[in-house]
N, C-alpha and C positions, 0 to 999 in steps of 0.2 A: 053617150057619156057626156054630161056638162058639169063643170066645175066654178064654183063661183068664187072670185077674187074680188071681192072691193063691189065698183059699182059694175064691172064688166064682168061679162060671161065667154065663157068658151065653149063650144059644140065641136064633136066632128059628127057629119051630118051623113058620114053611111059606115057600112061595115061588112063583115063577109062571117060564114060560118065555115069555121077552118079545123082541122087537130093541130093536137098542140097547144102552148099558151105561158106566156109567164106573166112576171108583171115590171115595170119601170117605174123608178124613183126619182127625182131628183130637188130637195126643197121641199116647197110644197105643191110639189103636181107629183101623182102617180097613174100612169095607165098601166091596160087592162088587156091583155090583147093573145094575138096567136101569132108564132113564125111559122113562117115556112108558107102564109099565104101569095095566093099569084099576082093581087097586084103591087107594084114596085114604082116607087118615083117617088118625088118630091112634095108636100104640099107645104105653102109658107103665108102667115098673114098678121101682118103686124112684124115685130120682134119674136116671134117662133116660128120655126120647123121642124116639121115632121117629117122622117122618110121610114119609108115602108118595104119591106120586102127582105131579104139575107140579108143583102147589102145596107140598111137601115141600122147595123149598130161597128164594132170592130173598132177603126178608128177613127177618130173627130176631130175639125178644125173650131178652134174657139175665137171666134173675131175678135179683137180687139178696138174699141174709137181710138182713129187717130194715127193707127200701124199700118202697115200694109196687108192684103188680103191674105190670107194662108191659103192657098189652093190643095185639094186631094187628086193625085188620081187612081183608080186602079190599075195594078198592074198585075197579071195572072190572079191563081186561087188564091193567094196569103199575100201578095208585096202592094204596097202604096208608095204613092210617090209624093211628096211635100215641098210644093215649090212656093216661091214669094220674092218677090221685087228688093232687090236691096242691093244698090249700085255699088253704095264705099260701105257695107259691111258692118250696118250700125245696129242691126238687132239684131238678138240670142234668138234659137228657137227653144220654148220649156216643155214639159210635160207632164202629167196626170193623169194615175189610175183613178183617181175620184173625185168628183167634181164639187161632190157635197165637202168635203175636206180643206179643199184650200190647198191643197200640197202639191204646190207646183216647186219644181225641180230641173234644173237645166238638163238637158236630152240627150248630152253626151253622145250624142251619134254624130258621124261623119258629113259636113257640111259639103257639098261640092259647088263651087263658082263657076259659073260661066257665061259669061257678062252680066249683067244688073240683075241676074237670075240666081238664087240659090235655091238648090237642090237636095231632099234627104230622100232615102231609101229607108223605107221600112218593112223587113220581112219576118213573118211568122210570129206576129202580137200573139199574145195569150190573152185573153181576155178583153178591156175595152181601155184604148189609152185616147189621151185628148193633148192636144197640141196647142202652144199659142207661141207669140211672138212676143217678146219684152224690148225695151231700150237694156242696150249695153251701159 
């Protein structure tokens, strides 16, 4: 697949023959692809990342310049964990089923402190939600 943006290109330069398949939109990039294939992990270069594998969509950190990191982790079949650095409690965490939309929305879930660290739980998304951090 290569798509051309401006005077740069993008390639991913292998691929697998898998069942299965949908497709991903976001802007102006869409791929092309199958789940449920075997390899899984990370690839990143420049300002994007790809990850691959089950674990490759569910739920997302959206960095913010300038905020503190959002960290993911998994936690069993359905829970993630949502931590980030915030000693005196100065950023919101938001949130977004869509990313083409705009419509971010404060997350309404339960924060938990424990020292410079906050913590959220998330269990059994439906579909694909994405997370960021705003100033209060």
């Amino acid at each position: 697949m290569t798509a051309t943006a401006g005077a740069q290109e993008y390639r991913i330069e292998s691929s697998t023959i898998d069942a299965g398949g949908g497709a991903s939109e976001g802007g102006r990039f869409r791929v092309e692809g199958t789940i449920g294939q075997p390899e899984t992990g990370t690839a990143t270069g420049g300002r994007y990342t790809f990850e691959g594998g089950f674990w490759g969509g569910g739920v997302q950190a959206v960095q913010v310049a300038g905020l503190p990191q959002l960290r993911i982790m998994k936690q069993g079949k359905d829970t993630v964990v949502l931590t980030w650095d915030d000693p005196e409690g100065r950023f919101a965490l938001q949130e977004s089923g869509n990313l083409a939309a705009a419509a971010w929305s404060a997350a309404g879930r339960t924060i938990q402190a424990d020292g410079a660290t906050r913590r959220v739980t998330v269990t059994g998304a439906a579909g694909r939600l994405f997370f960021r951090l705003s100033r209060k």
